[in-house]
C-alpha positions in Angstrom: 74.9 77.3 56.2 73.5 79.9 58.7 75.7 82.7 57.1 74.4 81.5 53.8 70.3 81.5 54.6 70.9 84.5 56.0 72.2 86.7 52.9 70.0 84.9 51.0 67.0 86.2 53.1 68.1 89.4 53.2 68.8 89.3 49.7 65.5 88.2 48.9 63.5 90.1 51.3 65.4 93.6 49.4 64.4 92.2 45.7 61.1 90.4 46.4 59.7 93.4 48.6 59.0 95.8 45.9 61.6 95.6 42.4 61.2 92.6 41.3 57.4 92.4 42.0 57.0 95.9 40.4 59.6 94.9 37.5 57.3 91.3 37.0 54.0 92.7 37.3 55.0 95.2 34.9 56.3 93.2 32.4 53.2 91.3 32.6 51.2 93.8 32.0 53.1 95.5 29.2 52.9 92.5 27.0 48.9 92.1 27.7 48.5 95.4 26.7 51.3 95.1 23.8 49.7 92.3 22.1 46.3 93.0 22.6 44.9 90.7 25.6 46.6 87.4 24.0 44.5 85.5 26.8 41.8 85.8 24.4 43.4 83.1 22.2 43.9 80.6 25.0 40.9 78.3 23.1 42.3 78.1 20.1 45.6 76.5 21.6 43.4 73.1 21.4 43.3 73.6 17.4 46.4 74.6 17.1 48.1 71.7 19.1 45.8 69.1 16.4 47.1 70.5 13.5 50.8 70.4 11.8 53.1 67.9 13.4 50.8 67.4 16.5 53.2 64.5 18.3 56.2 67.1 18.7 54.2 70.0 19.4 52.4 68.1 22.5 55.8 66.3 23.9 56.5 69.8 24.1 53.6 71.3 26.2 54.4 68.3 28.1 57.5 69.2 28.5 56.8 72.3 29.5 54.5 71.3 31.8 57.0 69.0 33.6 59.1 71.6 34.3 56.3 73.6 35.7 54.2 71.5 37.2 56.6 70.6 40.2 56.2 70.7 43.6 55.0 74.8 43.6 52.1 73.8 42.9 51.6 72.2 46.4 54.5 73.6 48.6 54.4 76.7 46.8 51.1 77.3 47.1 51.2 76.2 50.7 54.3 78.2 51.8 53.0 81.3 50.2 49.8 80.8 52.7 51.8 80.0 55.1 53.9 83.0 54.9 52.4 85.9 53.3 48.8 84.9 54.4 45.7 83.8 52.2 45.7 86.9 49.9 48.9 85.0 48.7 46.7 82.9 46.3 45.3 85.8 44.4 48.6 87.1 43.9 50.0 83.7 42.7 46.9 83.6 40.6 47.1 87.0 39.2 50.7 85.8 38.2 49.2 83.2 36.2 46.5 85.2 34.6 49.1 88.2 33.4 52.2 85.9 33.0 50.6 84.4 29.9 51.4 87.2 28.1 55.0 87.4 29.0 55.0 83.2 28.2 53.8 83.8 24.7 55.9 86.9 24.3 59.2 84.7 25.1 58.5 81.8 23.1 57.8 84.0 20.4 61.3 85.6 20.5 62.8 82.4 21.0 61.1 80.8 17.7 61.9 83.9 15.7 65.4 83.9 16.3 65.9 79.9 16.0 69.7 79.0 15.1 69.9 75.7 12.4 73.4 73.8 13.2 75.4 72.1 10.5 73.9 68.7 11.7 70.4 70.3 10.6 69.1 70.3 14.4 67.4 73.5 15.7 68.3 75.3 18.8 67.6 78.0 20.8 66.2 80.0 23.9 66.8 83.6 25.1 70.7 82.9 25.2 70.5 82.8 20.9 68.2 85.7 20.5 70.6 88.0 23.2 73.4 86.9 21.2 72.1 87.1 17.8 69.7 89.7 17.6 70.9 92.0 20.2 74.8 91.1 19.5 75.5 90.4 23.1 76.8 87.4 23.3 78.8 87.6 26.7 75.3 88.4 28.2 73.9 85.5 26.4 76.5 83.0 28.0 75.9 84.7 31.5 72.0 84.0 30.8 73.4 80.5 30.0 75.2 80.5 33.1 72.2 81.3 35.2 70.1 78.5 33.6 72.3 75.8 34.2 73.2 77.1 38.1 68.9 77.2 37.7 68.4 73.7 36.5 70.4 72.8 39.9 68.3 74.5 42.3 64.7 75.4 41.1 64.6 72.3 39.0 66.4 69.9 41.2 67.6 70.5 44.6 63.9 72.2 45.6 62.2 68.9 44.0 64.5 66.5 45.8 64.2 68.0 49.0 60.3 68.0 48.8 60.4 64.9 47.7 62.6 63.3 50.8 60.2 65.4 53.7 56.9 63.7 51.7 58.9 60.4 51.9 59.8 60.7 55.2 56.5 61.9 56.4 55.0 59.0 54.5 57.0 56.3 56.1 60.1 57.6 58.2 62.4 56.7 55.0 65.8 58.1 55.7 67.1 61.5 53.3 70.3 59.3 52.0 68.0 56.3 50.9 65.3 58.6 49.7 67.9 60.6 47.3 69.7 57.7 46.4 66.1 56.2 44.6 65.3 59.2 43.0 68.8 59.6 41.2 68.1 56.2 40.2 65.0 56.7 38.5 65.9 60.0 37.4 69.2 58.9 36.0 67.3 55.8 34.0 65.7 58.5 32.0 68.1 61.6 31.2 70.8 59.6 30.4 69.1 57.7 27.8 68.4 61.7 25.9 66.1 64.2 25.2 64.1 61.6 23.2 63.5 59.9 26.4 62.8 62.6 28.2 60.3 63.9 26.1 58.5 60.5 25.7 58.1 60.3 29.1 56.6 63.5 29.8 53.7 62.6 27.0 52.7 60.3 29.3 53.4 61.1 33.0 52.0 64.9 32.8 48.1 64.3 31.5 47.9 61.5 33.8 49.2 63.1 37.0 47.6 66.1 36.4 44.5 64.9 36.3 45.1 62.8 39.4 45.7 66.3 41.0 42.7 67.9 39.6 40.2 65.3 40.5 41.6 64.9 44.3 40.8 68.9 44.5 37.4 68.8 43.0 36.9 66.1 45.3 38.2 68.1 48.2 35.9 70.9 46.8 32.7 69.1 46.9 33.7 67.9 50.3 34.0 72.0 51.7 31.2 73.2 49.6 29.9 75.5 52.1 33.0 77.2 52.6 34.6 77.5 48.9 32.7 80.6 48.0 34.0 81.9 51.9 37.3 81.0 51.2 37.4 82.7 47.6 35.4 86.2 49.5 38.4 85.8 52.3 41.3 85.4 49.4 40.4 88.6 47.6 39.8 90.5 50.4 43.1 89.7 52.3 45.0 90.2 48.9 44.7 94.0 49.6 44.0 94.6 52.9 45.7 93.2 56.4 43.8 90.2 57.6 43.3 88.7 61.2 44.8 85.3 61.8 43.9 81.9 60.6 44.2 79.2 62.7 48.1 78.7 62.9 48.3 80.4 60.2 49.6 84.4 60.7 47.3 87.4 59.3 49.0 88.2 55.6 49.9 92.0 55.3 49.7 93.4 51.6 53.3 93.1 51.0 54.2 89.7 52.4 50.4 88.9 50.4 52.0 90.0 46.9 55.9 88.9 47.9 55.1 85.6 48.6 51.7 84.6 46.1 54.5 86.5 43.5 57.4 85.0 43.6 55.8 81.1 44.3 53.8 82.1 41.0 57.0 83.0 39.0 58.3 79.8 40.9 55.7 77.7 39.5 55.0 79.0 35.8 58.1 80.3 35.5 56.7 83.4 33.0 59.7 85.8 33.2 62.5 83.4 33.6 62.9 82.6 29.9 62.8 78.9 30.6 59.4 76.9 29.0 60.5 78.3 25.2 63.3 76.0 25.4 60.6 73.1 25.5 59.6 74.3 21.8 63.0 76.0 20.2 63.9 72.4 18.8 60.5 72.5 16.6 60.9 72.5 13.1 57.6 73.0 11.1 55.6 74.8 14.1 56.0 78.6 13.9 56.1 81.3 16.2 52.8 81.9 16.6 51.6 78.2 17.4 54.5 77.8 19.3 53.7 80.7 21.8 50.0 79.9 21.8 51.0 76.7 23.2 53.6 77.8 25.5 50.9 80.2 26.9 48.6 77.5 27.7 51.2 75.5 29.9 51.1 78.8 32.1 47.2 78.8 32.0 47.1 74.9 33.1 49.7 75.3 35.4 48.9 78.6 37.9 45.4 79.8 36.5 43.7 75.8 37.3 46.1 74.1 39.6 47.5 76.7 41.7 44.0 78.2 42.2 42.7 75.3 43.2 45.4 74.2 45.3 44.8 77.9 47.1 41.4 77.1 47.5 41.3 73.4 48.9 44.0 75.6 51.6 41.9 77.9 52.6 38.8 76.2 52.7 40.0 73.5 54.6 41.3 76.4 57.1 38.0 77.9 57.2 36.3 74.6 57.9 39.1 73.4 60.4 40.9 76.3 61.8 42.7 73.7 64.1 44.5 72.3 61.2 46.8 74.8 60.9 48.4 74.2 64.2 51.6 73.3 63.9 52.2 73.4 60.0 55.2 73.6 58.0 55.0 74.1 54.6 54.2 70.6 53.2 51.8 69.6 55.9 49.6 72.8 55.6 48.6 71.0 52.4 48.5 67.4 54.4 46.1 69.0 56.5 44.1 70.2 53.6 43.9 66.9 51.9 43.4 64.8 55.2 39.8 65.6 54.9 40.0 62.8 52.4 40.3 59.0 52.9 43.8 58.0 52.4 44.1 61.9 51.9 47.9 61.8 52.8 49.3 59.1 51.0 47.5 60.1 47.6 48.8 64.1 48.1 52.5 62.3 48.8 51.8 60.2 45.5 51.1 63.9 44.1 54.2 65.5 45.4 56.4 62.8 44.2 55.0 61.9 40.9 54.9 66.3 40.4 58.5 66.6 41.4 59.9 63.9 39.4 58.5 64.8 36.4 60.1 68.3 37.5 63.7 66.9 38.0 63.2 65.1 34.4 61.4 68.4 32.4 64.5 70.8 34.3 67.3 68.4 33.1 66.5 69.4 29.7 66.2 72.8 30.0 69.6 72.8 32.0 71.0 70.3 28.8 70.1 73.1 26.5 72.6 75.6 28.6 75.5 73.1 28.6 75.3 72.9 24.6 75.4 76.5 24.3 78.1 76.8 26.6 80.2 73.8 25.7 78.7 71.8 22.9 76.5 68.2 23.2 80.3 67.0 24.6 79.3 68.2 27.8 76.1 66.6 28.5 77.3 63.4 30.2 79.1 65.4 32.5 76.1 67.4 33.4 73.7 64.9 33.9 76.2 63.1 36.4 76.4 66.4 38.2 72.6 66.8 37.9 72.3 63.5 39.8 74.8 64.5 42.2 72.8 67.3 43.0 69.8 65.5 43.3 71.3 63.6 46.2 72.6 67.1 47.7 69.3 68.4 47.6 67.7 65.4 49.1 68.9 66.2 52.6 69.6 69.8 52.7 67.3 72.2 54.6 64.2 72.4 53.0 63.8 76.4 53.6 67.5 77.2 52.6 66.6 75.5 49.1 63.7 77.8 49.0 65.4 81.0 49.7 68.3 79.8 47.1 65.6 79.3 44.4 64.2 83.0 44.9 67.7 84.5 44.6 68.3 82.4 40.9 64.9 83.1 40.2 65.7 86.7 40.5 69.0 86.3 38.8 67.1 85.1 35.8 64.8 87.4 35.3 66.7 90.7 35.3 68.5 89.5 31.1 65.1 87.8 30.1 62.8 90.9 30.8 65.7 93.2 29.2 65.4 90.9 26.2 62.3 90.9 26.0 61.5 94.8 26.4 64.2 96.2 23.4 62.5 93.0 21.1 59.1 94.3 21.9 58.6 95.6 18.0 59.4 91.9 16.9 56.9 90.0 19.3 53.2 89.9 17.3 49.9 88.6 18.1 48.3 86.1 15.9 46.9 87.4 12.7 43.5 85.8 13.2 
């Protein structure tokens, strides 16, 4: 395992340091520039998700959401402070902001190059449009490849192991007993189908999301004198080296944009070619609505959540330098939200109810890989493996799971961003 960690952070440190941030940002900013500023249409995503067949189009923002509003929102957030230094925020934020684009610009693609079975069902995701509109179909199966080795780390084994340190933290619950609930509960849902799934995200995301938000604002209101501080110190140390925080070590520029980067990607995904597979099952919605709405997911998700996560951070930081002594990445954020009564329990009911709708919204995306690859035969076998690797991840080192999730992160973008920049003609904004 030390071999392993190793090559992965060296790995890592050799992609995140400067191509794949450069590649990303890039990419970003290409398709905000291609397709006019398409943040500008982020309001009418609330019209668009009333009209047409509004049940299927907002299971599928939900979705979405599950799989993205996971644990990066907290741990992410909090590692990225933790290790490239408050400017980290802005650069997870500015992520967010740009990364819409390249959200609407997958989804998009994905919609336009649906594939209809003979059953009459709809499929598809980057791995159709590579090997239909490009003709590359032995890139499309490796893309296919990397999604489903994906669905096992960034939307599984990272979960579960954030899940078992909260648990333990909470109430000393051992890692075996800790994995062995969540597969249970995990496993009551995927194995009933993507009807299930779907279903359940309706009604888990709005709810826990707005648990999230209000504990924030709440946190907010509490550090009112040193929000606008905190948001001053955030920009400023984006660009520039910064002195030390508390516990927490002074943030250099390139561990500022490494870090806020890659937990960004981590978090809204924008770049993997992942959320479009919520929405590539729709029949009646078209590209355009489709997009809109897969561009709002990476709004609610980095641009309001992540941001305020950031700011609770450093706020509480700048209020109580003391609590960063001593930190690892979840209990920066315990620190944060122990300004609160009954701070800690309700940011652990946060972390788990955020990773298990995670491990549910990821277990689709990684179901839509194995029917590429091997047909709807091969879904029972996955799922049991997904649950296997739920347990796996449950008591593996936290920060080897993290530096494995960069490395398939990185994996995943390389085919999607190619994809998307030789489509580029293909990807329009809305007409109106």
């Amino acid at each position: 395992m030390s071999f392993l960690y190793q090559f992965l952070s060296a790995a890592n440190r050799f992609l995140w340091n400067g191509p794949l941030l450069v590649l990303l940002l890039g990419t970003h900013l290409f398709f905000t520039l291609r397709l006019r500023g398409i943040q500008r249409h982020l309001p009418s995503t609330l019209r668009f998700s009333r009209s047409g067949n509004k049940k299927q189009g907002f299971r599928s923002l939900t979705t979405a959401l599950a799989a993205t509003l996971g644990t990066g929102n907290i741990v992410g957030v909090s590692s990225a402070v933790a290790l490239g230094g408050p400017g980290a925020v802005f650069w997870c934020w500015l992520t967010g902001l740009l990364g819409m684009a390249t959200a609407y610009a997958e989804c998009y693609l994905c919609m336009l190059h649906q594939k209809k079975e003979a059953d009459g069902s709809i499929r598809g995701g980057i791995m159709y449009v590579l090997e239909h509109a490009l003709k590359k179909k032995g890139l499309g199966k490796m893309f296919a490849y990397l999604l489903l080795i994906a669905s096992f780390g960034i939307g599984c084994s990272t979960q579960a192991g954030t899940v078992t340190e909260t648990v333990s933290s909470l109430t000393g619950a051992p890692a075996v007993l800790t994995g062995g609930l969540l597969v249970f509960f995990v496993g009551y849902v995927i194995l009933h189908g993507s009807s299930s799934i779907k279903k359940l995200c309706g009604v888990l995301v709005p709810v826990m999301a707005l648990f999230y938000l209000a504990a924030c604002l709440l946190l907010l209101v509490l550090n009112r004198d040193f929000v606008f501080p905190a948001i001053r110190f955030i920009l400023s140390s984006a660009f520039t080296p910064t002195a030390a925080l508390g516990g927490i070590a002074g943030g250099s520029f390139l561990f500022s944009a490494r870090y806020g980067i890659a937990r960004g990607l981590f978090t809204n995904e924008a770049g993997l070619g992942t959320a479009p597979l919520a929405f590539t099952e729709q029949k009646e919605s078209s590209p355009e609505k489709a997009a809109l709405l897969s561009m709002s997911a990476v709004f609610w998700d980095t641009v309001i959540l992540c941001a305020l996560t950031g700011i609770v951070i450093v706020s509480a930081l700048l209020r109580f330098p003391s609590l960063a002594e001593n930190y690892t990445a979840t209990t920066l954020t315990n620190a944060a939200f122990s300004l609160l009564p009954f701070g800690k329990p309700l940011l652990g009911i946060s972390l788990i109810a955020f990773a298990y709708a995670t491990l549910i919204g990821w277990s689709y995306f990684g179901a839509q890989a194995v029917i590429y690859l091997f047909g709807e035969g091969g879904l029972r076998t996955y799922r049991i493996c997904y649950l296997g690797m739920i347990f796996l991840g449950s008591v593996l080192s936290l920060p080897l799971i993290w530096e494995m999730t960069d490395f398939i992160n990185a994996c995943m973008v390389l085919p999607n961003v190619l994809t998307l920049l030789l489509l580029q003609r293909d990807i329009l904004p809305p007409k109106h």
